[in-house]
C-alpha positions, 0 to 999 in steps of 0.5 A, spaced: 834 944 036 835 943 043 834 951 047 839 950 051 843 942 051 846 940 058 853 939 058 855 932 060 863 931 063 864 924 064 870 921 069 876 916 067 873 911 071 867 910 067 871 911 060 876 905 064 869 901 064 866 903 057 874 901 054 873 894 058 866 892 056 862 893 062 855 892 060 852 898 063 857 904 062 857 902 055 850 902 054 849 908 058 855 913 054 852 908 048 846 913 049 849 918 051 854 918 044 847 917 040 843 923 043 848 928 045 854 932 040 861 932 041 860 939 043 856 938 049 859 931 052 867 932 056 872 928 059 880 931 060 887 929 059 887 927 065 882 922 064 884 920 057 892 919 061 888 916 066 884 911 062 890 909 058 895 907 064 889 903 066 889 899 059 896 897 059 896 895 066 895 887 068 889 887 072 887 880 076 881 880 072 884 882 065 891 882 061 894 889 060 891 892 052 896 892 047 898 899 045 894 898 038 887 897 042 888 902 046 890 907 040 884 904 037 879 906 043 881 912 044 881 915 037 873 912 037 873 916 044 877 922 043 872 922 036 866 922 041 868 927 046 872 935 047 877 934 051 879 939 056 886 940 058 889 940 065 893 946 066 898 947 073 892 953 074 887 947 075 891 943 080 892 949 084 885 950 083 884 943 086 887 943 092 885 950 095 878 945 096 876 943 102 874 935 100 880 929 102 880 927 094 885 931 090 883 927 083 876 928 084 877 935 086 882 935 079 875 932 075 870 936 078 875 944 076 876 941 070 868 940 069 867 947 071 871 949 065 866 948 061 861 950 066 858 942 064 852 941 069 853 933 070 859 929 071 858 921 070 862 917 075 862 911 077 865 914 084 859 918 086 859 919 093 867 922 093 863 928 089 857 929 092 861 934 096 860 939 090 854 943 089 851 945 083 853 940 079 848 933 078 852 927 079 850 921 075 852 914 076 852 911 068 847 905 069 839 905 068 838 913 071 841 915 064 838 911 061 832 912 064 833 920 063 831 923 057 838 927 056 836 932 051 
């Protein structure tokens, strides 16, 4: 049994990504489900909100998900994943950061939580603001990583 497992928050964007069948997010949270109890891996009601909203909007690219898909998604999801609750404390938290983006400074309170020591995005660089707290993007650097 791993002596300590690190634990991994994962950001709306990249749920929107796995939901739609972008090839590397699935492969990367792919990996991460097989290697990792639900435990250990998080994302928040705001992301699963967020990712849901995103599903049944037309897109450029995409018709909007039918409300039955989007069940079906996000129950193989929530399965997967411990959801943290956004309380009014966390957006209050939020906005006391000196950091421009708000959602991010959301996710990143919300991370902290539950003291998770990555957080999977695919918007990096908004949260390179935050210390003590890897940023990885869901590509071949998780895949790569022996995440145990």
């Amino acid at each position: 049994m791993d002596k300590q497992a690190i634990k991994v928050y994962i950001d709306s964007n990249v749920l929107v990504h796995y939901c739609t069948g972008v090839e590397s997010v699935v492969q990367s949270l792919t990996y991460l489900f097989q290697r990792r109890r639900k435990e250990v891996l998080f994302t928040s009601s705001l992301s699963i909100a967020q990712t849901i909203a995103l599903l049944q909007s037309n897109r450029p690219n995409r018709k909007a998900y039918t409300k039955e898909k989007v069940s079906s998604l996000m129950d193989g999801l929530i399965k997967k994943l411990t959801i943290i609750d956004l309380t009014k404390e966390d957006i209050s938290k939020a906005f006391s950061i000196n950091n421009k983006d708000i959602e991010d400074n959301i996710q990143y309170v919300l991370s902290q939580k539950k003291k998770c020591d990555a957080i999977v995005t695919d918007n990096t660089k908004d949260f390179l603001f935050f210390k003590g707290v890897e940023i990885m993007k869901p590509n071949k650097t998780i895949l790569s990583r022996r995440i145990k």
